[in-house]
C-alpha positions as CSV (number, residue, x, y, z in Angstrom):
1,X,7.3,-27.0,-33.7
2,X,8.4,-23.8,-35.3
3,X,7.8,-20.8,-33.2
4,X,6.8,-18.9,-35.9
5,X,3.4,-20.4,-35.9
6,X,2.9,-18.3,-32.7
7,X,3.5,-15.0,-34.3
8,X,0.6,-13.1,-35.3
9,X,-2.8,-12.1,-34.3
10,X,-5.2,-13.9,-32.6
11,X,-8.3,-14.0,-31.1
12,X,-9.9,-15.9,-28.3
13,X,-11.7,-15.5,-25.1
14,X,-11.9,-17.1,-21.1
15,X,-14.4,-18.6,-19.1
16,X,-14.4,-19.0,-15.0
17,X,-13.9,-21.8,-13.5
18,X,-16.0,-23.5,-10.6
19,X,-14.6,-21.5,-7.6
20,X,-16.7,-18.2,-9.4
21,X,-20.0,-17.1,-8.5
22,X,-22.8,-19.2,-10.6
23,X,-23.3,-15.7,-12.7
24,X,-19.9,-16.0,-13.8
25,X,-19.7,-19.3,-14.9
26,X,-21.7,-19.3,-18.7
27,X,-19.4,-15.7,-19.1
28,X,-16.9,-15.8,-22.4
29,X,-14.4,-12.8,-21.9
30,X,-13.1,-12.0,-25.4
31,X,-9.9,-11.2,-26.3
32,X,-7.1,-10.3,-28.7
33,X,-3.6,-11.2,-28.3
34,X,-0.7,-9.7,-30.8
35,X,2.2,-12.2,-30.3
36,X,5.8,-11.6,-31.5
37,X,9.1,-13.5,-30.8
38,X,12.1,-12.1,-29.4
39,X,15.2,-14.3,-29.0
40,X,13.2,-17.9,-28.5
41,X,10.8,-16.1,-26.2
42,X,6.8,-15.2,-26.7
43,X,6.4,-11.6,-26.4
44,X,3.3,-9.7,-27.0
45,X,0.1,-7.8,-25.5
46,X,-3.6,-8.7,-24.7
47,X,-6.4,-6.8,-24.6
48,X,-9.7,-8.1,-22.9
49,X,-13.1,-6.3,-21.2
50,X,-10.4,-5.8,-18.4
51,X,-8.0,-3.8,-20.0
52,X,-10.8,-1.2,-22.2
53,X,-12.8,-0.4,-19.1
54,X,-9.5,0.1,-16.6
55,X,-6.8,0.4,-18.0
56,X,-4.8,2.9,-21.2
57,X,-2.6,0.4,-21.9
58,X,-3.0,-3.5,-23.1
59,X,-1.6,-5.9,-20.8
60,X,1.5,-7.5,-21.6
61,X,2.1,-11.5,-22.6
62,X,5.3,-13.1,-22.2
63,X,5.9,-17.1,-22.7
64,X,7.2,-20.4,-24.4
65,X,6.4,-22.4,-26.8
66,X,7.6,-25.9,-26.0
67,X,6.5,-29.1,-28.1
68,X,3.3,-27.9,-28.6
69,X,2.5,-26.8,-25.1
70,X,2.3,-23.1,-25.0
71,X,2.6,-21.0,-21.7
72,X,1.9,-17.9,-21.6
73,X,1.7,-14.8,-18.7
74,X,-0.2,-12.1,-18.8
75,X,0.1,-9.5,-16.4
76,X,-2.3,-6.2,-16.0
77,X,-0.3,-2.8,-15.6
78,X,-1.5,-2.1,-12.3
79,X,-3.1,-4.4,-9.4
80,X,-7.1,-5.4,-10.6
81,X,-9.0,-6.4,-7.6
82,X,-12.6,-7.2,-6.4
83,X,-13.9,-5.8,-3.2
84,X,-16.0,-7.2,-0.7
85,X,-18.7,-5.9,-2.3
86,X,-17.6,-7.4,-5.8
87,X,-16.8,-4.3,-7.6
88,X,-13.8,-4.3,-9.6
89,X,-11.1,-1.9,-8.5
90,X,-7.4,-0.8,-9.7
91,X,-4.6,0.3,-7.3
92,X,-2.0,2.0,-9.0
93,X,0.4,1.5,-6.6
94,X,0.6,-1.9,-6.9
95,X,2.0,-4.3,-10.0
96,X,-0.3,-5.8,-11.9
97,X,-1.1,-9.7,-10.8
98,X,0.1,-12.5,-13.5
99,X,-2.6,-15.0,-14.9
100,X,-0.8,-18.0,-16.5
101,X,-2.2,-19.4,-19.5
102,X,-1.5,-23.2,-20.6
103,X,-2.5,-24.5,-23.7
104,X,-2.1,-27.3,-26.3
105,X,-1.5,-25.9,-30.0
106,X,-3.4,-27.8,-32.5
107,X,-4.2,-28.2,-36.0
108,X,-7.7,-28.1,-37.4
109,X,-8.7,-31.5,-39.1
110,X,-7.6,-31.2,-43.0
111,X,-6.1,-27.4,-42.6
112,X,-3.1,-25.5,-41.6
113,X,-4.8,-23.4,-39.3
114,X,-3.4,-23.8,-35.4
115,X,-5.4,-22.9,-32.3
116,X,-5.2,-23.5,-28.8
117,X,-7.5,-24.8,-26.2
118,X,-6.0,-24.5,-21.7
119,X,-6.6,-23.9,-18.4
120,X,-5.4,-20.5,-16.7
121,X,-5.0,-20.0,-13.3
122,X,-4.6,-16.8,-10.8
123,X,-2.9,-17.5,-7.4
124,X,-2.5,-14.7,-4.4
125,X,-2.6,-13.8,-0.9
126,X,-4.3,-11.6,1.1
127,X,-4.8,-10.7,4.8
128,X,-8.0,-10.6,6.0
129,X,-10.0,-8.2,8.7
130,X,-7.9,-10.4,11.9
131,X,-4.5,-10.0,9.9
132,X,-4.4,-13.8,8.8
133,X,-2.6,-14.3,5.4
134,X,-5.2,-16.0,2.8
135,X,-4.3,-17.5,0.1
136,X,-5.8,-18.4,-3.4
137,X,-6.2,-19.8,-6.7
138,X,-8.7,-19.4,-9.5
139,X,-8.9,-20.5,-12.7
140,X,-10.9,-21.4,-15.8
141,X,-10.5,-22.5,-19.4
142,X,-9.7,-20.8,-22.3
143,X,-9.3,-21.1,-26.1
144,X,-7.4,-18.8,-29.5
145,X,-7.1,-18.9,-32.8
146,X,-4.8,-17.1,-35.0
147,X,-6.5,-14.2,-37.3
148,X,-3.9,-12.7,-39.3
């Protein structure tokens, strides 16, 4: 597959998987991804709910395109986190966690028009109130389709 078919605008959104709160679950996070290539590799940005509300800046994509399995990772400029109390917070100080997005490009039936349907996934650590390391993984699906 050419990699060209990559380059462009799209549009898409996430949902979150099982291991969310029931609430979360029915959500569809839009967003808009502006993807470029650069030497063989996927470069671009994304901006979602995430980036508007907390951030000035998109976050940043960088992936592959491999027979017709794209991956993609997004990472936030700073560290996005959720309290014990479940409200969203940015730290600055911190890099921004990466959220890896795998997806099959396809073709709709009887056109020339590609879009992508994956999983993505968020893995970290964390020690808790005794100072025991935690670790984790979230994820969810997610689906784009090229605009321009």
């Amino acid at each position: 597959m050419n990699l060209t078919v990559i380059e462009g605008a799209w549009e898409g959104f996430f949902t979150y998987g099982p291991d969310y709160p029931i609430e979360y679950q029915s959500v569809q996070e839009a967003f808009t991804m502006e993807l470029n290539v650069v030497d063989g590799i996927i470069q671009g940005t994304c901006v979602d709910s995430f980036t508007k509300k907390y951030f000035d800046e998109p976050a940043k994509v960088e992936g592959t395109l491999i027979d017709g399995v794209l991956s993609l990772i997004k990472k936030y400029p700073y560290f996005l986190g959720t309290d014990e109390y479940e409200q969203t917070f940015v730290d600055r100080t911190l890099p921004g966690h990466e959220v890896h997005y795998i997806g099959q490009m396809k073709r709709k039936l009887f056109s020339r028009e590609y879009f992508v349907e994956g999983q993505w996934d968020i893995s970290g650590s964390y020690l808790d109130e005794d100072g025991i390391a935690r670790y984790y993984t979230d994820d969810g699906d997610w689906e784009m389709h090229r605009v321009r």
